[in-house]
C-alpha positions in Angstrom: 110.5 65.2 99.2 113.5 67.8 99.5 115.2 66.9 102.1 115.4 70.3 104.7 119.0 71.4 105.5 119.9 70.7 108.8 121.8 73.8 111.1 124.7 73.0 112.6 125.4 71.2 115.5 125.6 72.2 119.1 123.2 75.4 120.6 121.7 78.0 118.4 124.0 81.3 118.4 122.6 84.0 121.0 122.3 86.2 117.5 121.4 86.1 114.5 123.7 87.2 111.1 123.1 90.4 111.1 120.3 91.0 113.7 122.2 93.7 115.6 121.9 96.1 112.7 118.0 95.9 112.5 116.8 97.5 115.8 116.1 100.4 117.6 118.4 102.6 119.4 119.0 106.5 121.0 120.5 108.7 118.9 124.1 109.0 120.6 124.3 104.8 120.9 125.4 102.0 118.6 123.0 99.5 118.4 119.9 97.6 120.5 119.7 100.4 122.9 123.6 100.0 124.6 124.7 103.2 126.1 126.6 105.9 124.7 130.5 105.4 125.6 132.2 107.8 127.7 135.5 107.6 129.2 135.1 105.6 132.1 133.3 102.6 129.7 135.9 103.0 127.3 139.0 104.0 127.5 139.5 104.4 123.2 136.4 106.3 123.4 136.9 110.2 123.2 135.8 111.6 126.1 135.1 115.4 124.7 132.2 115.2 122.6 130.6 118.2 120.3 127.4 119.1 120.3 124.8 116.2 119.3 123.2 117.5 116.5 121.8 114.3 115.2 118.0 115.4 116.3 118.6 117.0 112.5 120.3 114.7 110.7 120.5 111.2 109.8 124.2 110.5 110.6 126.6 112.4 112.3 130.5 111.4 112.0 133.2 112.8 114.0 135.5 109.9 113.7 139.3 110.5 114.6 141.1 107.2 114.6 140.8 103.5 114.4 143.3 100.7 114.3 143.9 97.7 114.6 146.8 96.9 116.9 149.6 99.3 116.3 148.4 99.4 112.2 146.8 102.3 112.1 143.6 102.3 109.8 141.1 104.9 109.9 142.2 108.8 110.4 139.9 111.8 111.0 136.4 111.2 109.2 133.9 113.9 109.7 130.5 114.2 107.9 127.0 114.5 108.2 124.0 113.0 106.5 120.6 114.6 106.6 117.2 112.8 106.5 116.0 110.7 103.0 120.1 111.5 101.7 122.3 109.2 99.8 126.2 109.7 100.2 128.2 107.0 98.5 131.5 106.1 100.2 134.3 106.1 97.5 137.5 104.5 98.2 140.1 101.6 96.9 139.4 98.3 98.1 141.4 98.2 101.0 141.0 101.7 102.3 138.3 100.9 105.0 135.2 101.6 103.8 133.9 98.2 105.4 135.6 99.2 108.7 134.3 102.8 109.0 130.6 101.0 107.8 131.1 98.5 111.3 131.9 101.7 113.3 128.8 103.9 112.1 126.7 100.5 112.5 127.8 100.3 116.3 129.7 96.4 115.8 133.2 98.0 116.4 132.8 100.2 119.3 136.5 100.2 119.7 137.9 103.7 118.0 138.2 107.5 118.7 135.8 110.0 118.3 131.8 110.2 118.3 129.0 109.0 116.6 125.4 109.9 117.0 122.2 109.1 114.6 118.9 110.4 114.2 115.5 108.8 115.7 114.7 105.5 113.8 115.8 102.1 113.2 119.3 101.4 111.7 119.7 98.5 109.0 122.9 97.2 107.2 123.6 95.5 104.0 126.6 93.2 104.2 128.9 92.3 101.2 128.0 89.0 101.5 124.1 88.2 101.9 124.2 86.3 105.4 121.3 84.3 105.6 120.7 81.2 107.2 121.1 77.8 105.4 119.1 76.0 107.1 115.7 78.8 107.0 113.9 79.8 104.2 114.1 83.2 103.0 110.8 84.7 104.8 112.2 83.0 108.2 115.5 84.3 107.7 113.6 87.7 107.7 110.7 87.1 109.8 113.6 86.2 112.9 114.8 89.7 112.7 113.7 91.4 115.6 111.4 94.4 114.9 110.0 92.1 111.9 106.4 91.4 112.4 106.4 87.7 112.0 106.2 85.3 108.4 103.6 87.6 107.0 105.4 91.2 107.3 108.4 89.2 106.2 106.3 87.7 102.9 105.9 91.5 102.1 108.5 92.4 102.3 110.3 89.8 100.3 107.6 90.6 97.8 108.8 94.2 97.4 111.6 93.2 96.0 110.3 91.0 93.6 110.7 87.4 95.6 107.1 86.6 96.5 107.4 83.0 94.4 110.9 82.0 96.4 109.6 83.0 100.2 109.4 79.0 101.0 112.8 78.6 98.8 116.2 77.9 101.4 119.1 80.1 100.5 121.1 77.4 98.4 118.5 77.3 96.1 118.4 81.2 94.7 121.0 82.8 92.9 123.0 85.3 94.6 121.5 87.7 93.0 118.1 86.4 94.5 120.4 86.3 97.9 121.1 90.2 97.5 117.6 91.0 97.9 117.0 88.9 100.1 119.3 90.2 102.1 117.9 93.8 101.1 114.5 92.8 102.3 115.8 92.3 105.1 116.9 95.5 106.3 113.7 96.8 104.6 111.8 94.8 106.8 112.4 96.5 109.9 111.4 100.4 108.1 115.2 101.7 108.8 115.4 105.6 109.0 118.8 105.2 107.8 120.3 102.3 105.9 124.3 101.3 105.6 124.9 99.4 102.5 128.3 97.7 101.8 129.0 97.0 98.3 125.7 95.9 97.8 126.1 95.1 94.0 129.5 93.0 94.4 129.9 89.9 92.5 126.8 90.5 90.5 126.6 90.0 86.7 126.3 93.5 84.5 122.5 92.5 83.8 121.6 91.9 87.6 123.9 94.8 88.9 121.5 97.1 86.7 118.8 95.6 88.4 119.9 95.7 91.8 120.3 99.5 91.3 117.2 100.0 90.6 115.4 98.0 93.0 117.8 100.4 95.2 116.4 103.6 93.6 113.5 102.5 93.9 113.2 101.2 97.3 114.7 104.1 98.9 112.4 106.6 97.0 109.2 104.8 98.5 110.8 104.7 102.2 112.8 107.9 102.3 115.5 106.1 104.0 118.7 108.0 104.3 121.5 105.7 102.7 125.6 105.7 103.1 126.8 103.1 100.6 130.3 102.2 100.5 131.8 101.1 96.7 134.8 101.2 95.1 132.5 101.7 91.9 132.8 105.2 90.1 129.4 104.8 88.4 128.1 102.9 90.6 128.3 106.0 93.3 127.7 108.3 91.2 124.4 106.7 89.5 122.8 106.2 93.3 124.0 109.3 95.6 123.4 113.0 96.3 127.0 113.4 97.7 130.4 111.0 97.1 132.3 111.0 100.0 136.4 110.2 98.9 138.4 107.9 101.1 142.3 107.7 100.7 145.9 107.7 102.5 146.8 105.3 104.8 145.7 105.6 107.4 142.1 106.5 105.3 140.6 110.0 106.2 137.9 112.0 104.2 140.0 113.2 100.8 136.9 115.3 99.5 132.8 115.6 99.9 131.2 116.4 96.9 127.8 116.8 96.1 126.6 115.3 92.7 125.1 118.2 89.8 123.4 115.3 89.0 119.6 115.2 90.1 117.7 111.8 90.7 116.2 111.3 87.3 119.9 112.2 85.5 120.9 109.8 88.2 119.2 107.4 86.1 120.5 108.4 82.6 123.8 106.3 81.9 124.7 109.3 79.6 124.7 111.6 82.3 126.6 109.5 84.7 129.2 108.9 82.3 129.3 112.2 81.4 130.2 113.2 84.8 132.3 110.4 85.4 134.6 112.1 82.9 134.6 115.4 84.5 135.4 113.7 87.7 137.7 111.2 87.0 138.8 111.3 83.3 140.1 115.0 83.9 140.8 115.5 87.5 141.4 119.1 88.8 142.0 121.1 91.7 138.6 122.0 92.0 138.1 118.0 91.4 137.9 114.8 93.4 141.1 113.5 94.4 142.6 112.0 91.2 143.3 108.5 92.6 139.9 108.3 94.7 
């Protein structure tokens, strides 16, 4: 008999890995329902907010500034994201594509400016899976709340092509197996808009193909809106509508550009490359930034 792996000691955490970016929420809040900041709840909070306009869109960033300490990270970041889009978020590794991701998700509630989303639930992808050792994968899923217990979780694990490994504990799939997990996950709760951070890190050529294409395909059957951070040219460029360009220091929104490329060309490695080249090969002024 396999012997079950045992959580850690002392009491179970009050959340689980993840939890708070699966759940409902008003449009001008973070996450679980917590109140929109003003001045007198927080005092790195901008107090004069624009218009909400998130009733028609997915997303709606009007980020000025975040740092940590006196290092400054994040400058002015403003964008919006309509319903069923896909924006990748293009930057170095470094830049604070993770950071602004946290921010937009409502787990750093400690910067300038405003942030509002549309109805719907919110989900994130992590870079790194973040399941629990000692579950299987369909209770890692069917603990999120808004997941209609083991059997809505079995579904959804099946959706992604997992319905043999449901019973199987995280140690025992590959990361790549992890990864969708992990993207059940999210999927589980029917997100109106879904954060994804590097989702295809790590992985192998063969299973980063894959992994794209579960993505395509996933989104196309929910009509999720999607804001994927990468530091992956093609990657973006093979997923998204619209490439959003971080760079400087502190990181601000260098260029927004929507992709010529439609959602079946999306899917043609010739076309993306193609592009690729336009964009990056042989920058102009008309261009992305050239070191984006």
């Amino acid at each position: 008999m396999t012997d079950r792996p045992r959580p850690p000691p002392g009491p179970a955490p009050h959340r689980l890995p993840g939890a708070r970016a699966d759940a409902d929420g008003p449009p001008e809040t973070g996450l679980h329902g917590a109140p929109d900041q003003s001045a007198d709840q927080s005092a790195d909070q901008s107090a004069d907010r624009a218009p909400n306009r998130a009733a028609d869109c997915a997303l709606d960033c009007a980020l000025e500034a975040k740092a940590f300490g006196a290092a400054a990270v994040l400058g002015p970041i403003r964008f919006t994201l309509a319903p069923g889009e896909r924006a990748a978020l293009l930057g170095a590794s470094g830049t604070g594509k993770s950071t602004l991701l946290a921010i937009l998700a409502g787990l750093d509630r400690a910067y300038r400016g405003r942030i509002a989303r549309g109805p719907g639930r919110l989900a994130m992808v992590f870079q790194t899976p973040r399941l629990l050792p000692w579950r299987t994968l369909a209770e890692n899923i069917a603990l999120i709340p808004g997941v209609d217990g083991e059997g809505a979780a079995r579904r959804a694990l099946a959706e992604v092509g997992l319905a043999a490994l449901t019973d199987a504990y995280p140690e025992k799939v590959s990361l790549g197996q992890q990864r969708r997990a992990a993207l059940a996950r999210a999927l589980a709760v029917r997100p109106a808009l879904l954060l994804m951070d590097e989702p295809l890190v790590s992985l192998d050529p063969e299973n980063a193909a894959a992994m794209r294409a579960l993505i395509r395909r996933v989104l196309d059957e929910t009509g999720a809106a999607a804001l994927i951070a990468t530091h992956d040219r093609r990657e973006a460029l093979g997923l998204c509508d619209r490439v959003l360009f971080l760079r400087g220091s502190p990181a601000s929104l260098a260029a927004d550009r929507p992709s010529p490329l439609d959602r079946a060309q999306q899917q043609d490695s010739a076309a993306v490359e193609a592009l690729h080249g336009r964009w990056f090969d042989e920058p102009g002024p008309a261009g992305p930034p050239a070191d984006a």
